[in-house]
C-alpha positions as CSV (number, residue, x, y, z in Angstrom):
1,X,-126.4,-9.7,79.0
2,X,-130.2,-9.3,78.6
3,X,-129.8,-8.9,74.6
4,X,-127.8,-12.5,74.7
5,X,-130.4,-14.4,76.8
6,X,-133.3,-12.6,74.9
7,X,-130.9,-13.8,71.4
8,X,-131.0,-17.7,72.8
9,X,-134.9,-17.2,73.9
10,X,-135.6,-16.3,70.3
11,X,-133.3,-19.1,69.1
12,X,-135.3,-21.4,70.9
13,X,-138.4,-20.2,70.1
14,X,-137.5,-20.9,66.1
15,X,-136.1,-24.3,66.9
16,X,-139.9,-25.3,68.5
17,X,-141.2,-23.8,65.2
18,X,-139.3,-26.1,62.7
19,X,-140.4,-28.7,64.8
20,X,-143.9,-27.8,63.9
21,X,-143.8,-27.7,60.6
22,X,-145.4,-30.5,58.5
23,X,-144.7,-32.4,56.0
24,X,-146.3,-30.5,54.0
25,X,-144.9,-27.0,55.0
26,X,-141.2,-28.6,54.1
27,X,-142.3,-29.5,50.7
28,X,-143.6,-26.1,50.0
29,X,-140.2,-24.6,51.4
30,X,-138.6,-27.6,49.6
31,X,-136.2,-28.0,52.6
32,X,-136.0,-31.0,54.7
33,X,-136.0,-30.3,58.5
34,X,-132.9,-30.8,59.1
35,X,-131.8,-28.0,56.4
36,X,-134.3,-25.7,58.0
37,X,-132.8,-26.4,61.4
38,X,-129.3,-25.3,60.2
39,X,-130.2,-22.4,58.3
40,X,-132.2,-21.1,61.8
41,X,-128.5,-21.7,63.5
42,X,-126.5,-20.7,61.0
43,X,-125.4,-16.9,61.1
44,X,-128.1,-14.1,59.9
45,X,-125.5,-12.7,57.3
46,X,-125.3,-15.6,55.2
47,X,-128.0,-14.5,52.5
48,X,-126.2,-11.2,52.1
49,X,-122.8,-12.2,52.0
50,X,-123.8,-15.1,49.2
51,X,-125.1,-12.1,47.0
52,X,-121.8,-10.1,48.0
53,X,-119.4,-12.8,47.2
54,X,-121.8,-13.5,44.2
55,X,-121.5,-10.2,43.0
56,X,-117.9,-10.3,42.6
57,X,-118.4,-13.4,40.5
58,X,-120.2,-10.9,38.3
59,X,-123.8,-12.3,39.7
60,X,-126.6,-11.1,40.4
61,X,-129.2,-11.6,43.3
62,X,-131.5,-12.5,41.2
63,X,-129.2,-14.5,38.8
64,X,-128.4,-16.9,42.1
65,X,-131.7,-17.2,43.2
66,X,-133.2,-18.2,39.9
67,X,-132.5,-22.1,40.9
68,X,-133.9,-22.2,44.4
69,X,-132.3,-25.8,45.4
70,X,-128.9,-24.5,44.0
71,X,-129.4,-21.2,46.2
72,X,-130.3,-23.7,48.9
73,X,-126.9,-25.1,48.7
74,X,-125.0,-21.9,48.2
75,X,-126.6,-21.2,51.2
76,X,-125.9,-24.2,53.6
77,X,-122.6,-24.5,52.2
78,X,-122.0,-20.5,53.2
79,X,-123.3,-21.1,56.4
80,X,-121.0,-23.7,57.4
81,X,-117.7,-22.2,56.3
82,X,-114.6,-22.1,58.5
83,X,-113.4,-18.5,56.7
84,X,-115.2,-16.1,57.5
85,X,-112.5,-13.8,58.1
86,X,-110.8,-14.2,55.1
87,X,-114.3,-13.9,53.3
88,X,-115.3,-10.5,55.5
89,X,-111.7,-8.9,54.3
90,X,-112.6,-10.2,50.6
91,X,-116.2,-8.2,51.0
92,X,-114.8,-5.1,52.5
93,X,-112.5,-4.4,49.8
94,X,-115.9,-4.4,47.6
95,X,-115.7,-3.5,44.3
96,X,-111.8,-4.0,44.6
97,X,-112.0,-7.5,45.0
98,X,-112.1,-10.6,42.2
99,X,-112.6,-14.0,41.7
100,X,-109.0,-14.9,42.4
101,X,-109.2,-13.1,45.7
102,X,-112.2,-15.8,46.7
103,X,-109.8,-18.7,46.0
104,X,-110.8,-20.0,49.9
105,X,-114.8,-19.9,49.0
106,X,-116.3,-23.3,49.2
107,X,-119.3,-21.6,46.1
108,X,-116.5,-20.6,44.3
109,X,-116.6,-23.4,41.6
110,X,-120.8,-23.0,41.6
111,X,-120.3,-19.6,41.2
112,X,-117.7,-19.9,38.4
113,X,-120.1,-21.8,36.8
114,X,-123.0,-19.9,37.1
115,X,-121.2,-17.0,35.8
């Protein structure tokens, strides 16, 4: 119970920190602050599971980070995804698992092209 409450404290905590940020911080992240407030509430895994399913796609880390706005988006639209089951069962079959097993991904087609 202590770890939750001290999980929502922290939560808050960032939350008053994107509302400090100036105009001039956002540019510099080149995020608005509404995308910063949903990448602070969107689940911690997000960075690693774009570069798993990324991987599959026969991409690299570096290869999907080379375009930061397009990252950005492979981000947010990771974040807000409705399948993360089916994704985590995709993952955990590693190096087992292709493209056509990802058909639910929402980067799919972004990935596709990337590749």
């Amino acid at each position: 119970m202590f770890q939750r409450i001290k999980a929502l404290v922290d939560h808050w905590h960032q939350l008053k920190e994107v509302d400090s940020l100036t105009v001039r911080d956002l540019d510099d992240l080149g995020m608005t602050r509404d995308q910063v407030e949903s990448f602070v509430r969107m689940p911690h895994d997000v960075p690693d599971r774009v570069a798993a399913m990324a991987q599959i796609f026969g991409l690299t880390a570096d290869q999907i980070k080379a375009d930061h706005e397009a990252y950005i988006d492979l981000l947010y639209t990771c974040g807000h995804c409705k399948d993360r089951g089916a994704c985590r069962r995709v993952l955990d079959r590693g190096e087992a698992s292709r493209p056509a097993d990802a058909d639910f991904c929402l980067n799919k087609t972004a990935f596709e092209q990337a590749a």
